[in-house]
C-alpha positions as CSV (number, residue, x, y, z in Angstrom):
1,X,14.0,-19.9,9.2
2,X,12.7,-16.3,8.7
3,X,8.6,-15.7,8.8
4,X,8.6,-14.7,5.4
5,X,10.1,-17.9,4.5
6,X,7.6,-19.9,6.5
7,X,5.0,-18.0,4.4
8,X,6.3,-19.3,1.0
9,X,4.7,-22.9,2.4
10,X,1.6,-21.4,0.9
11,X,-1.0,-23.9,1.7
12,X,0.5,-26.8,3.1
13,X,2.0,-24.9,6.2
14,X,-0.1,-21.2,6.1
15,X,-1.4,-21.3,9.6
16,X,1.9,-22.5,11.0
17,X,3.4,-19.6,9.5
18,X,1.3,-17.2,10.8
19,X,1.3,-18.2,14.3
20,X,5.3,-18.1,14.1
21,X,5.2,-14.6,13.0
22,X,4.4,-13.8,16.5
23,X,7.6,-14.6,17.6
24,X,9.4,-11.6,15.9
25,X,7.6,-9.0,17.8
26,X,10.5,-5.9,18.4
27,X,10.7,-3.9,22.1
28,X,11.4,-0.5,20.2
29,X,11.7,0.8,16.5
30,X,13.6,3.9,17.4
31,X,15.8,3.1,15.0
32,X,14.8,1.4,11.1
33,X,18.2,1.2,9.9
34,X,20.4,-1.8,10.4
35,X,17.2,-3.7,11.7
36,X,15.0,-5.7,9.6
37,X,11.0,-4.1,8.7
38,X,8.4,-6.0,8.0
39,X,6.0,-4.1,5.6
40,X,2.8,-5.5,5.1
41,X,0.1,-4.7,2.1
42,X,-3.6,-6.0,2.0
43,X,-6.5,-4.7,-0.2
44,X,-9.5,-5.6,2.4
45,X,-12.0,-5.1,-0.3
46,X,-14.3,-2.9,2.5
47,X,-12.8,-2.8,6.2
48,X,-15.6,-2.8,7.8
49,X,-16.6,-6.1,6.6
50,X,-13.1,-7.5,7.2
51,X,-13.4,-5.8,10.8
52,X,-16.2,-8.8,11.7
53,X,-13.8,-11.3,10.5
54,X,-10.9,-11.3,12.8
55,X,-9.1,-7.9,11.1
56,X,-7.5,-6.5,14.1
57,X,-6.1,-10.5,15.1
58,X,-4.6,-10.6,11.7
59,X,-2.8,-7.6,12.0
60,X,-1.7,-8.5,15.8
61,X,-0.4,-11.8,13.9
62,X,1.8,-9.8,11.3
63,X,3.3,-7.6,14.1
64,X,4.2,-5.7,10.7
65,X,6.1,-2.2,11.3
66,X,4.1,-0.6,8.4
67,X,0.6,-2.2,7.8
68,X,-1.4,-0.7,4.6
69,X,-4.6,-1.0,3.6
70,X,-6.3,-0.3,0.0
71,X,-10.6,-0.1,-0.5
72,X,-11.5,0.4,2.9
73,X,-14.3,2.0,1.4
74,X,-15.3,4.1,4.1
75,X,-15.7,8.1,5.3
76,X,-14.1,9.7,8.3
77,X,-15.0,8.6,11.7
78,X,-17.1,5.2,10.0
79,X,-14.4,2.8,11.7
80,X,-12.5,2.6,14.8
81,X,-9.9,0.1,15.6
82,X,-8.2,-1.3,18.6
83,X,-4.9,-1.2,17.2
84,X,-3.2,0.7,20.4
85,X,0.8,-0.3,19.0
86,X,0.0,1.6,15.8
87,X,-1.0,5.4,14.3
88,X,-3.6,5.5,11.8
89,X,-3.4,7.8,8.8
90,X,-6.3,7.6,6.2
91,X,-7.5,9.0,2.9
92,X,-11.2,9.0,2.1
93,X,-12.7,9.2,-1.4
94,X,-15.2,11.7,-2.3
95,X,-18.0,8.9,-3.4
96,X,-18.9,7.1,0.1
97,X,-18.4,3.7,0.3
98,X,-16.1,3.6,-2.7
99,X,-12.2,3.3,-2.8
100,X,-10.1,4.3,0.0
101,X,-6.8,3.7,1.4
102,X,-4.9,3.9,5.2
103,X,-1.4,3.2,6.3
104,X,-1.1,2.0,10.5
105,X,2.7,2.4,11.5
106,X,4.2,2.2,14.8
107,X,6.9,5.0,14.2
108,X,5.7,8.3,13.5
109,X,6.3,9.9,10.0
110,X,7.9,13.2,9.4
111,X,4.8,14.1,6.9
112,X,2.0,12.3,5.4
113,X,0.6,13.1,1.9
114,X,-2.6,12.4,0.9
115,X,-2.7,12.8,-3.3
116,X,-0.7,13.2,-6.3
117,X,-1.3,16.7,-6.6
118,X,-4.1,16.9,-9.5
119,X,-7.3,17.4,-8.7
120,X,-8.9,15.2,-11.4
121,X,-7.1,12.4,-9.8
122,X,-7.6,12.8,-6.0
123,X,-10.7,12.5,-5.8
124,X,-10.5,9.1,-4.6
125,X,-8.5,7.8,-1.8
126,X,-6.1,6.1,-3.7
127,X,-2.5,7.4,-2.2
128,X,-1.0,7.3,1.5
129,X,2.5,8.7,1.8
130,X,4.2,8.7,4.5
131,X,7.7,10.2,4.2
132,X,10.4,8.5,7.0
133,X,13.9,9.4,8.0
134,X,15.3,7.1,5.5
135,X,12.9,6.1,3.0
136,X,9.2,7.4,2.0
137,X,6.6,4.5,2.2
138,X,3.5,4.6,-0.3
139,X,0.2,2.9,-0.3
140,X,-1.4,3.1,-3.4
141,X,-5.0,1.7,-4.7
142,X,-4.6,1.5,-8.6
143,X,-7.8,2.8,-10.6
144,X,-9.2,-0.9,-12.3
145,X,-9.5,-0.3,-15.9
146,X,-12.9,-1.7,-15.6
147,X,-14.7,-4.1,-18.4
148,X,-14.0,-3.5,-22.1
149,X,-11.6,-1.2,-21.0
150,X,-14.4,1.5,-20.5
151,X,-11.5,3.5,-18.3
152,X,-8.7,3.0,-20.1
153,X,-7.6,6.4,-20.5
154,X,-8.4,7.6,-17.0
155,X,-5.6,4.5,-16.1
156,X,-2.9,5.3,-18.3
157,X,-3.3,8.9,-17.2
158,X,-2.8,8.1,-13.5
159,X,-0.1,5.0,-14.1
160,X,1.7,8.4,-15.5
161,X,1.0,10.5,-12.9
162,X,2.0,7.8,-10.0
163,X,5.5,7.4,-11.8
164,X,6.1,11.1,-12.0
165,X,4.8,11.2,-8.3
166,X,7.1,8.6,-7.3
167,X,10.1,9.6,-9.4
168,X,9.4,13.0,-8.0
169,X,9.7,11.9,-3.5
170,X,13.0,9.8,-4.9
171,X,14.4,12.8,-6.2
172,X,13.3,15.4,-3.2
173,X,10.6,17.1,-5.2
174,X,7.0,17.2,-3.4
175,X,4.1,17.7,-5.1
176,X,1.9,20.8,-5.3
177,X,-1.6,21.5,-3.7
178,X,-1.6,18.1,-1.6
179,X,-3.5,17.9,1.7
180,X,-0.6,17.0,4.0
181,X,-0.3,15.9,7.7
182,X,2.4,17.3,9.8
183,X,2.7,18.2,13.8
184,X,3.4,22.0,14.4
185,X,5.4,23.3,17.2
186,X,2.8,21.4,20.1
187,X,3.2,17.8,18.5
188,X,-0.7,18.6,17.2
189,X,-1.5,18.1,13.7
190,X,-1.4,21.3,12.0
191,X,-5.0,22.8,10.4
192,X,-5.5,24.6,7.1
193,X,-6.4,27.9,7.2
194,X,-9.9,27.2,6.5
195,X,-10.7,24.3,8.7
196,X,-13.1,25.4,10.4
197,X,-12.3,26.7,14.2
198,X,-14.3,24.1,16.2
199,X,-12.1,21.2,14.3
200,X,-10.6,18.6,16.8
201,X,-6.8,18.8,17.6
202,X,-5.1,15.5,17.9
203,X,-1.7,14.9,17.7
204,X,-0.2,13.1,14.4
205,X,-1.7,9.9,13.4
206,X,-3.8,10.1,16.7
207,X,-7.3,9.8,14.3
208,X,-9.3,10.1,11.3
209,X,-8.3,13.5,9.6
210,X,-10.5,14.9,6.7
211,X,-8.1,16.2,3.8
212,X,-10.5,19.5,4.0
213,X,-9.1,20.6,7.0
214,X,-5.6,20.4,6.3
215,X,-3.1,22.3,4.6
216,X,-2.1,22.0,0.7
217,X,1.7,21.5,0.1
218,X,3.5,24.6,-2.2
219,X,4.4,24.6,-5.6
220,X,8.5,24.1,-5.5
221,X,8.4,22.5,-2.0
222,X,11.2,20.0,-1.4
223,X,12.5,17.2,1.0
224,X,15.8,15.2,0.8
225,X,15.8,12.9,-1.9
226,X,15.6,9.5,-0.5
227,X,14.0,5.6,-1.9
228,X,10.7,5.0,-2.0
229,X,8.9,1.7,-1.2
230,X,5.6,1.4,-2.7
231,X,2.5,-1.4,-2.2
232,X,-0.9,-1.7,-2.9
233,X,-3.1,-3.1,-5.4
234,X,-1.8,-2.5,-8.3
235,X,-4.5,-3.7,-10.6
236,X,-2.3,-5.1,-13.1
237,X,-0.9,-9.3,-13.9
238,X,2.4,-8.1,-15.0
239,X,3.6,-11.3,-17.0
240,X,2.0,-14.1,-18.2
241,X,3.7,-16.0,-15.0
242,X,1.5,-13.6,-12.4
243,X,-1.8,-14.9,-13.9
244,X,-3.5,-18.6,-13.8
245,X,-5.1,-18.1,-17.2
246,X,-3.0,-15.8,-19.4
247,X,-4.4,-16.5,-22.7
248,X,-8.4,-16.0,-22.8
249,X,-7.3,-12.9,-20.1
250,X,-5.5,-10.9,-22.7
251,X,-7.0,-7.9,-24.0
252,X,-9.6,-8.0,-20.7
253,X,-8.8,-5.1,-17.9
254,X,-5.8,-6.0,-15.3
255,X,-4.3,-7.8,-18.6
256,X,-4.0,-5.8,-21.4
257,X,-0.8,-4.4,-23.3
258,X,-1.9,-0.8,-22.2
259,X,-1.3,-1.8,-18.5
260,X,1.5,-4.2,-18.9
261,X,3.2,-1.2,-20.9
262,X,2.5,1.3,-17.8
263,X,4.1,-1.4,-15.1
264,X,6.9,-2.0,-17.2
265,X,7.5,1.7,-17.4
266,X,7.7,1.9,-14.1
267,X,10.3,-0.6,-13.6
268,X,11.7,1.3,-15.9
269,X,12.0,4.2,-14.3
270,X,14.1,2.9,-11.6
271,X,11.8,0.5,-9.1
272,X,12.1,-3.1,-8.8
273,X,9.2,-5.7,-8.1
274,X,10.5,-7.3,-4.8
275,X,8.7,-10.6,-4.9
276,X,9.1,-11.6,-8.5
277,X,13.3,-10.7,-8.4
278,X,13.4,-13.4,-5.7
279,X,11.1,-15.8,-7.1
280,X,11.8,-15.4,-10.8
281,X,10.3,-18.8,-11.6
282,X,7.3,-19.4,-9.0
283,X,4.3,-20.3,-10.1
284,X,1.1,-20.3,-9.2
285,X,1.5,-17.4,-6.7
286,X,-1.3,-14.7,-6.8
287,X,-3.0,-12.3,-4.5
288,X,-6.5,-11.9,-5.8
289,X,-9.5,-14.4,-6.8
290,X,-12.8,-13.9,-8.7
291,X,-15.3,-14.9,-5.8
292,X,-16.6,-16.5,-8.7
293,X,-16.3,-20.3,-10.5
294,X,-14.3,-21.4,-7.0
295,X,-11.4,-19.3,-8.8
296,X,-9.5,-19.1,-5.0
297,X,-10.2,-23.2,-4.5
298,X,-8.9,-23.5,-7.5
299,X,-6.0,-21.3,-6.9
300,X,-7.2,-19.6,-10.4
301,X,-5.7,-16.5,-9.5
302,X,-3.6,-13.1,-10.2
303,X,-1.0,-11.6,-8.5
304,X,-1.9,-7.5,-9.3
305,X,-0.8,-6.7,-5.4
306,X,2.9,-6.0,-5.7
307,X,6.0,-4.1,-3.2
308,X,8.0,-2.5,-5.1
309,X,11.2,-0.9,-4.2
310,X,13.9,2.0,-5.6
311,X,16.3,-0.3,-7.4
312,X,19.3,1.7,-5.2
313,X,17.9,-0.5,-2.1
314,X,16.9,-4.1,-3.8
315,X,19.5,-5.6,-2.6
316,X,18.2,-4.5,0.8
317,X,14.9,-7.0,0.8
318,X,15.9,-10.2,2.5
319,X,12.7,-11.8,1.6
320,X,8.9,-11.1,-0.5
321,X,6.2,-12.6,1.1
322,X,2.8,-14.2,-0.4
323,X,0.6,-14.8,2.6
324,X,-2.8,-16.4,0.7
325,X,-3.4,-18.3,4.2
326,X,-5.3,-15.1,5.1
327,X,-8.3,-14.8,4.1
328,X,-11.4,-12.2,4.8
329,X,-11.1,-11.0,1.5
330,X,-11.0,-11.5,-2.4
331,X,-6.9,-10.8,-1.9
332,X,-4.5,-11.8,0.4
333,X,-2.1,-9.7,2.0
334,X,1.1,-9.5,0.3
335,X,5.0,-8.2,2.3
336,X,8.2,-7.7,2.3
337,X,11.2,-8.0,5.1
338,X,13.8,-5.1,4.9
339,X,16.8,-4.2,5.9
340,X,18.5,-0.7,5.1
341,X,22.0,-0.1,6.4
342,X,22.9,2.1,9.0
């Protein structure tokens, strides 16, 4: 039996499962295809806080080959891990302590991209690309609607943006005016021409790397069209199904027909929600808790943390993974197990 199938035990079995995750640790990733990934998602809801709760044991547990993070809520340089087996690649909102997102792998990307390429919208944090051989991985952290809706339009504007974004990597179109990450001719990350000249050197994923000192991507730049796998919070209950309370929730933010519309589009446009195509009729499986009214006791939950894949490689996940065993913060971490041919 498969970890990811262990994980399904939700409660009755969830440290069993974890433990027995150790066992699928891999000598070399030299090569994705033909092998099975496990890709890993967790909003952390503030690292540094998760850090004093056993973080870098978790993710030693998950062996994951891709391990992404969304709200680390932190700055450059205001967290350092002991995670030796993986590189690090951040992005940083402009308000401190606010947002945030960071993608650890153990094979090194071709590029990183750190925005959707408008300016209104970067501002945040909220998008980690890392483009592979095969495939581009994305970490995104979803802007919440907020209460009454007070952000509405700022959300459908972005859901837009993020399908166009996506849509775009599938088809080999990059963004413009991105901060990007790539190694130059000496394996060091290259600078942008006005980073300034005392700005450490360090070789790709090797550290914390404020956006302000890297290059922009070109208007009309392209890479080979490839998938795309995307995770992250996704601050939206999709169905009634992916909610514990569907009814009085309607209308309210993570719930409403505006948002439901946006994901559905996005399905639309050619991805596929891994988990809920292999367990169309699960219940009772979420990913985030109020820390109010004993909502996670009571297993009053939503499931708004999602993997979604290109639909040309669906057939490729052998197995969607909620792992609410983990705790440390309001959501659990949420996976996938991959294969892609050779």
């Amino acid at each position: 039996m498969s970890h990811c199938t262990l994980a399904l035990y939700w409660c009755d079995c969830g440290q069993r499962a974890r433990l027995d995750c150790g066992r699928h640790a891999r000598a070399s990733l030299l090569a994705w295809k033909g092998e099975s990934m496990r890709l890993i998602s967790w909003n952390v809801n503030g690292l540094r806080a998760v850090m004093k709760k056993g973080f870098e044991d978790i993710v030693a547990e998950f062996d994951a080959d891709v391990f992404a993070l969304q709200e680390t809520k932190l700055q450059a340089g205001q967290a350092t891990l002991d995670l030796p087996q993986y590189l690090e690649f951040w992005s940083y909102a402009e308000r401190k302590g606010y947002s945030g997102t960071a993608v650890f792998t153990k094979r090194v990307p071709l590029q990183v991209l750190h925005g959707l390429g408008s300016e209104y919208l970067d501002t945040e944090g909220r998008i980690v690309a890392l483009e592979f051989p095969e495939f581009w991985f994305v970490d995104v952290y979803t802007p919440n609607a907020q209460n009454e809706l007070a952000r509405i339009g700022h959300r459908m504007e972005w859901d837009d943006a993020f399908r166009d974004f996506c849509k775009g990597l599938e088809e080999g179109v990059l963004p413009g005016d991105v901060p990007v990450e790539r190694a130059d001719a000496d394996g060091m990350v290259a600078l942008g021409p006005d980073a300034p000249k005392d700005t450490p050197r360090h070789s790709l994923g090797a550290g914390h790397m404020p956006k302000e000192v890297l290059p922009l991507t070109q208007a009309g730049e392209t890479a080979a069209p490839k998938p795309v796998i995307m995770c992250g919070d996704f601050n939206v209950a999709h169905n009634e199904i992916d909610l514990k309370n569907p009814g009085p929730n309607r209308g309210n933010a993570g719930f409403s027909d505006e948002e439901r519309g946006k994901f559905s589009d996005l399905l639309a446009a050619g991805f596929t929600d891994t988990f809920r195509t292999l367990h169309p009729d699960t219940t009772g499986a979420y990913s985030w808790w109020s820390y109010r009214f004993n909502a996670r006791k009571n297993n009053a939950g939503w499931r708004i943390d999602y993997f979604l894949v290109s639909d040309g490689i669906a057939d490729k996940v052998e197995d969607a993974s909620i792992y609410n065993e983990v705790f440390g913060s309001d959501h659990c971490p949420v996976g996938i197990d991959i294969a892609l041919e050779d």
